[in-house]
C-alpha angles and dihedrals in degrees: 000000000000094000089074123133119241103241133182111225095241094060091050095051092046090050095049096053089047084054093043085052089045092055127093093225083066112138120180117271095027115134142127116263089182155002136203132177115231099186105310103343128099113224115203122200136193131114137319114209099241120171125254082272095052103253129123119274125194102283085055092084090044087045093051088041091053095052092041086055092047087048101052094044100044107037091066092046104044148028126217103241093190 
């Protein structure tokens, strides 16, 4: 892991929503709000497209598979400097 680029949040986050827009999963309204490094993952956060009682509706599993996505291309690649 040690062959992983040095990254400001901002850009990250810049870069990932560029990548979300780019996919062909993309649904209107998808993007990343957030992102935070556990170890050496990186967690991305938006929302989730839950209905007026809180559940999931039908863009949640796009939503989870998009982050998940985001998540395996980019931990391996880059480290959150701040």
């Amino acid at each position: 892991m040690a062959d992983r680029q040095p990254i400001q949040r901002q850009a990250l986050l810049t870069m990932a929503n560029q990548m979300i827009r780019d996919h062909e999963d993309y649904m209107d309204g998808m993007h990343a709000d957030s992102v935070e490094q556990k170890n050496s993952i990186l967690i991305f956060k938006g929302e989730f497209f839950f209905d007026v009682q809180g559940l999931p509706s039908p863009k949640t599993m796009a939503v989870f598979n998009m982050f998940k996505y985001l998540a395996q291309t980019l931990s391996g690649q880059y480290q959150l400097v701040d």
